[in-house]
C-alpha positions as CSV (number, residue, x, y, z in Angstrom):
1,X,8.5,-21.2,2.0
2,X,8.0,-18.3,-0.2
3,X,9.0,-15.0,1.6
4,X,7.8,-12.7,-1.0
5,X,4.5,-13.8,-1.4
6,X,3.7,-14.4,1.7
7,X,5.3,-10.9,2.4
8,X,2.8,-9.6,-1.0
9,X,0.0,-11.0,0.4
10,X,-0.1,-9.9,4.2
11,X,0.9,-6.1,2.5
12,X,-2.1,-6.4,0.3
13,X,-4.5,-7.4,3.1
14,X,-3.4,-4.4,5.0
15,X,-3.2,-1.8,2.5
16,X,-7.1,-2.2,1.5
17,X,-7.8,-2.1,6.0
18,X,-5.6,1.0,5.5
19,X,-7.3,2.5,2.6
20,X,-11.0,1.2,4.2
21,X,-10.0,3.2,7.5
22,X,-9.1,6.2,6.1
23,X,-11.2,6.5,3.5
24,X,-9.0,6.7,0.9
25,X,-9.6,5.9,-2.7
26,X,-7.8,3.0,-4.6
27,X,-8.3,-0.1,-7.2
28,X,-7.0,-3.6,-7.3
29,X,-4.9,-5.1,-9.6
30,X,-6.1,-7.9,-11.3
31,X,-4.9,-11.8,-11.1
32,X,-5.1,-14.2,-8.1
33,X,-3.2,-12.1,-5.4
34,X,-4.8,-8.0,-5.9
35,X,-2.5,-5.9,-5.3
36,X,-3.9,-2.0,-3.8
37,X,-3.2,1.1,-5.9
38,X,-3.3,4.6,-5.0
39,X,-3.5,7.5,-7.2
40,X,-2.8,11.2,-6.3
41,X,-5.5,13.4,-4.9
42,X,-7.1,16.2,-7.2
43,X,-5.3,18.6,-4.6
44,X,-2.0,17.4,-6.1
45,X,-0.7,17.7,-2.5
46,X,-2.1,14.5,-1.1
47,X,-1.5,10.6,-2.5
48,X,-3.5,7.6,-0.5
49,X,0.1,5.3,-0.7
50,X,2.4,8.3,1.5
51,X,1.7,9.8,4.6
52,X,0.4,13.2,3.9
53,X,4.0,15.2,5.0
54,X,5.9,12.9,3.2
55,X,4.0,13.8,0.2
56,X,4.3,17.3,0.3
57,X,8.3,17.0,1.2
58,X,8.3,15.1,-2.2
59,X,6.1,18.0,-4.3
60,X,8.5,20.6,-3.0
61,X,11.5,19.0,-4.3
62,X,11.8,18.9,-8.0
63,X,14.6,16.5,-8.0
64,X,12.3,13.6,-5.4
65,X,9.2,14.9,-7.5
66,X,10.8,12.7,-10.7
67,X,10.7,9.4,-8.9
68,X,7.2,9.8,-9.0
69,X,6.3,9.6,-12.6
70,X,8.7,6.2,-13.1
71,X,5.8,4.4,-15.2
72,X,4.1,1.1,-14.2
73,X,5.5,-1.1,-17.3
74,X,2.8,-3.9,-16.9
75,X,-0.4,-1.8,-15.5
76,X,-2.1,-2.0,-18.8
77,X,-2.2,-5.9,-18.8
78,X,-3.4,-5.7,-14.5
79,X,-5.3,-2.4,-13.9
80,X,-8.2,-0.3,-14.5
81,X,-8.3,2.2,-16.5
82,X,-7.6,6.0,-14.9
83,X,-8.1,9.0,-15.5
84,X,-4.7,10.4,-15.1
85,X,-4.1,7.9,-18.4
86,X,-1.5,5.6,-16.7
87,X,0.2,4.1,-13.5
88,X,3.0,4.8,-11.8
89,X,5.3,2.4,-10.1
90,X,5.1,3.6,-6.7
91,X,1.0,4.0,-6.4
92,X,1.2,0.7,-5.8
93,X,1.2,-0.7,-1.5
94,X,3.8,-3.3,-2.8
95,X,6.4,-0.7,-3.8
96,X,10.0,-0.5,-2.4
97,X,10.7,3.0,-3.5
98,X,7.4,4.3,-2.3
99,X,8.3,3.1,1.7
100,X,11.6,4.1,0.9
101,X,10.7,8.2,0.1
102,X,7.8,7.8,2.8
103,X,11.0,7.4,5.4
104,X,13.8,9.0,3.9
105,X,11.5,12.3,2.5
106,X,9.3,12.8,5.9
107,X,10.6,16.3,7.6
108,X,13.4,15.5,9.8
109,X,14.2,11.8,9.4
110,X,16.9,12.6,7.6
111,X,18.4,14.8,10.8
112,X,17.7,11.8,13.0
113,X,21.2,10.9,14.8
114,X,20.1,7.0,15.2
115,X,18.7,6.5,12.0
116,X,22.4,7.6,10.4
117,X,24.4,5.6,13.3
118,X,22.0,2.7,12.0
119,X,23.0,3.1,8.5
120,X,26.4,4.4,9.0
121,X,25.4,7.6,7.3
122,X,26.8,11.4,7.3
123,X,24.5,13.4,9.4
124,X,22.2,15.5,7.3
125,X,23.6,14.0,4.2
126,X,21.5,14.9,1.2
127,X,19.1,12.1,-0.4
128,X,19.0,11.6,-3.9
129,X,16.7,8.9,-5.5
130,X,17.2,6.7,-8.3
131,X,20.7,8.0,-8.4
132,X,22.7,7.0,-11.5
133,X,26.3,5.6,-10.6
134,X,28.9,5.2,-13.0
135,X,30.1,2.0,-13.0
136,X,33.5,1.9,-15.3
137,X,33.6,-0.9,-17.6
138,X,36.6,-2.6,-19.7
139,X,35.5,-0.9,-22.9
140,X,36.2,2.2,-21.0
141,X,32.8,3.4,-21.0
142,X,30.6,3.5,-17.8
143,X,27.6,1.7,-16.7
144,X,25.0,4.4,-15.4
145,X,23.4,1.7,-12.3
146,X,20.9,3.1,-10.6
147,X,20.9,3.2,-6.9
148,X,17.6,3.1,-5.1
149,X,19.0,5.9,-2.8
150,X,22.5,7.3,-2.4
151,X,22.5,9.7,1.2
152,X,26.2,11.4,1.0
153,X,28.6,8.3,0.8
154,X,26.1,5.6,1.2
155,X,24.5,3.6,-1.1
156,X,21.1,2.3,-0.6
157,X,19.7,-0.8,-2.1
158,X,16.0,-1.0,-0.9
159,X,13.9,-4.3,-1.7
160,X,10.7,-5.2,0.0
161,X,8.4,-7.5,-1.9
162,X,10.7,-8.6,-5.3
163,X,11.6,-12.2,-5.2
164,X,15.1,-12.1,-5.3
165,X,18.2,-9.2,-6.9
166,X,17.7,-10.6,-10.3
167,X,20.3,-12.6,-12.2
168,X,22.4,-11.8,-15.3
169,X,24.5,-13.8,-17.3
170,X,28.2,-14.2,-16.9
171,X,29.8,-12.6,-20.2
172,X,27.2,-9.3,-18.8
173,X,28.9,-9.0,-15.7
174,X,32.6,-10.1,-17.3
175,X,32.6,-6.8,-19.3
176,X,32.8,-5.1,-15.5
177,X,36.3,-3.2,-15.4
178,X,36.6,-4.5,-11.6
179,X,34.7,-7.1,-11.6
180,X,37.5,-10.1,-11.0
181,X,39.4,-7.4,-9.3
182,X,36.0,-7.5,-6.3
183,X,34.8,-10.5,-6.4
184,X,35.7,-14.5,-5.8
185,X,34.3,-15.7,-9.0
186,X,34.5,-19.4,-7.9
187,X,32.7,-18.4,-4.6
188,X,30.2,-16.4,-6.2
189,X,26.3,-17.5,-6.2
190,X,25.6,-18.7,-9.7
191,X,24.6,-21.3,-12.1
192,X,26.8,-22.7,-15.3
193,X,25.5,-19.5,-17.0
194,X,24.5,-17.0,-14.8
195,X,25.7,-14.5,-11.8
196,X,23.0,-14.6,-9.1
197,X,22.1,-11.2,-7.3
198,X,22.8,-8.8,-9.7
199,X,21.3,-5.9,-9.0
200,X,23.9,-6.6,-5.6
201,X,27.1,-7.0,-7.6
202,X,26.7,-3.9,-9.8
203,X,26.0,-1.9,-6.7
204,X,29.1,-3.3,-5.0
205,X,30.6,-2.1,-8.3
206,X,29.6,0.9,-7.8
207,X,30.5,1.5,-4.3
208,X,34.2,0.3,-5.2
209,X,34.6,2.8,-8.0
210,X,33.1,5.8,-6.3
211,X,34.7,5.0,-2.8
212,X,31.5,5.0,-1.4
213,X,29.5,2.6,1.5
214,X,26.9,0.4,0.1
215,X,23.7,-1.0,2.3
216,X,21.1,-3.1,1.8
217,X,17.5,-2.4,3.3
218,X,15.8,-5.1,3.6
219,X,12.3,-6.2,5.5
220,X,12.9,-8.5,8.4
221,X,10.2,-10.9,7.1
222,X,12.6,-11.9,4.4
223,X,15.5,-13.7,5.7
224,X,15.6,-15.0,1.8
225,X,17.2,-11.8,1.1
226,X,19.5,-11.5,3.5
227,X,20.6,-14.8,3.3
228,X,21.4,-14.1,-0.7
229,X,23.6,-10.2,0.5
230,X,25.9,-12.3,2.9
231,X,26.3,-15.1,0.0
232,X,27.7,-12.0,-2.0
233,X,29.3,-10.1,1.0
234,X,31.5,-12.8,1.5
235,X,33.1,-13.5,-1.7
236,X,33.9,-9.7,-1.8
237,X,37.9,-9.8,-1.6
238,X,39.2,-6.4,-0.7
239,X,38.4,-6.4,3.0
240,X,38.7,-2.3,3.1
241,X,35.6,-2.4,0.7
242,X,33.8,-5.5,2.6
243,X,34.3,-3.0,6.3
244,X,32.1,-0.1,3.9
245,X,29.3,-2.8,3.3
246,X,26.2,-3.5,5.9
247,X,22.6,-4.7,5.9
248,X,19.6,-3.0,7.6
249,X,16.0,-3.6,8.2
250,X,12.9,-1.1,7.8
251,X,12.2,-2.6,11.1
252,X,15.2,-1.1,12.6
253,X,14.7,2.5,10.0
254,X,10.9,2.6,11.3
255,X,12.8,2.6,15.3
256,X,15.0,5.3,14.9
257,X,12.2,7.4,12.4
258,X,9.5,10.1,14.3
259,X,6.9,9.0,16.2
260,X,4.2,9.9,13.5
261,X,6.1,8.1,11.0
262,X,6.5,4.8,13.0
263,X,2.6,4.8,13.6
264,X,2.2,5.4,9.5
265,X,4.5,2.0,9.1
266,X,3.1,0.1,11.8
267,X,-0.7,0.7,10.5
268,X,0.2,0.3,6.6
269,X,3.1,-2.1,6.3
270,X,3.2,-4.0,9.7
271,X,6.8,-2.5,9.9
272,X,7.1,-2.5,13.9
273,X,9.9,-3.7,15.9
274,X,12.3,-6.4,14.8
275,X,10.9,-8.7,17.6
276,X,7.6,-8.2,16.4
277,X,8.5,-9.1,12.8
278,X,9.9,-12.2,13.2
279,X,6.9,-13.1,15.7
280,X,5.0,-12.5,12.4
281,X,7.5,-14.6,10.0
282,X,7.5,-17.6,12.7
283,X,3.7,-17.5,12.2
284,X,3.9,-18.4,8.6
């Protein structure tokens, strides 16, 4: 069964019932699955793929304002032309780091108590997106990974509709300064070449060498994913590190986020309760 296109697809249906609803503007990708994009509104306040206070939270801040202009590398090949001259990453319905800033950037999530007992997060703690760790290597230079989202001590990996964390091959991840010092090598997910989940062991990395928590945020429609963190979480040797690392759903973020917010997730991303989402998986 194939999580993330099945996960593509239902997200694609609703965004164009979304967009169709509230009248918002948008163009499909092309290729056999269309994927919904959203550009910004002339207003420059307003974008069809955030609710509307998210949106503004982000124009306020010049530091969440950047993520916005991360450029969609393949929109040439699978998109209309626009006027604004190019795509972004996260005008598309399918994007990760768009329902991640939707959440974390909407007016007081960030001060909800539940939301940073879910994630084992410091009350309040600052959010900083696309955050660039340094990651010490045995050349002694660093590797600058970036984090999805770091919130005080916590590292966020968010994933929603990507098929898996990527792979990389073994010498890549060998030139890690704690890299056998972390892991199980032998234990590790892999092939006679290649590390699986890489994008999971750098960010291990990284929460080892800042002394930081790491978590992964993850829809409950893809057990996939999760499955693939605790193949990784386990093979993690110091257990002091393995107590600071945890998995999360946006099903259980939408929960503990403001009412307005939850109806936002519920209506664009089917992102309800837990219960309800695996209802929806066992359908498939």
């Amino acid at each position: 069964m194939n999580f993330a296109a099945d996960l593509r697809r239902e997200l694609a249906d609703r965004a164009e019932k979304y967009a169709a609803a509230q009248g918002l503007p948008h163009f499909l990708s092309y290729g056999a699955l269309p994927i919904a994009y959203f550009a910004p509104h002339e207003d420059g306040w307003r974008h069809g793929n955030f609710l509307s206070q998210s949106y503004k939270a982000i124009q306020t801040n010049p530091t969440w304002k950047k993520r916005l202009s991360k450029v969609h590398t393949q929109a040439r090949r699978c998109l209309p032309e626009t006027v604004r001259g190019r795509w972004m990453e996260l005008d598309a319905c399918t994007s990760s780091d768009a329902l991640l800033m939707n959440i974390f950037c909407y007016p007081g999530t960030l001060r909800r108590a539940r939301l940073a007992i879910l994630l084992a997060a410091e009350p309040r703690a600052h959010a900083s997106f696309g955050y660039k760790a340094r990651v010490p290597m045995l050349n002694g230079r660093f590797d600058r990974t970036e984090v999805d989202l770091r919130l005080g001590n916590l590292l966020i990996e968010a994933k929603l509709t990507e098929n898996d964390f990527q792979r990389a091959r073994k010498e890549v991840l060998l030139a890690y300064r704690d890299f056998r010092d972390v892991f199980d090598l032998q234990q590790l997910p892999q092939s006679p070449t290649h590390y699986l989940s890489y994008q999971l062991l750098r960010n291990v990395l990284a929460a080892y060498a800042l002394q930081c928590s790491f978590c992964v945020l993850i829809d409950a429609r893809r057990p996939d994913l999760k499955e693939a963190w605790y193949a990784v979480m386990m093979c993690v040797k110091p257990v002091e590190l393995r107590t600071r690392l945890r998995i999360a759903t946006w099903q259980e973020a939408a929960q503990a986020a403001p009412p307005k917010l939850q109806t936002f997730l519920a209506a664009k991303y089917g992102i309800g309760t837990c219960s309800q989402a695996r209802r929806s998986a066992s359908k498939n």
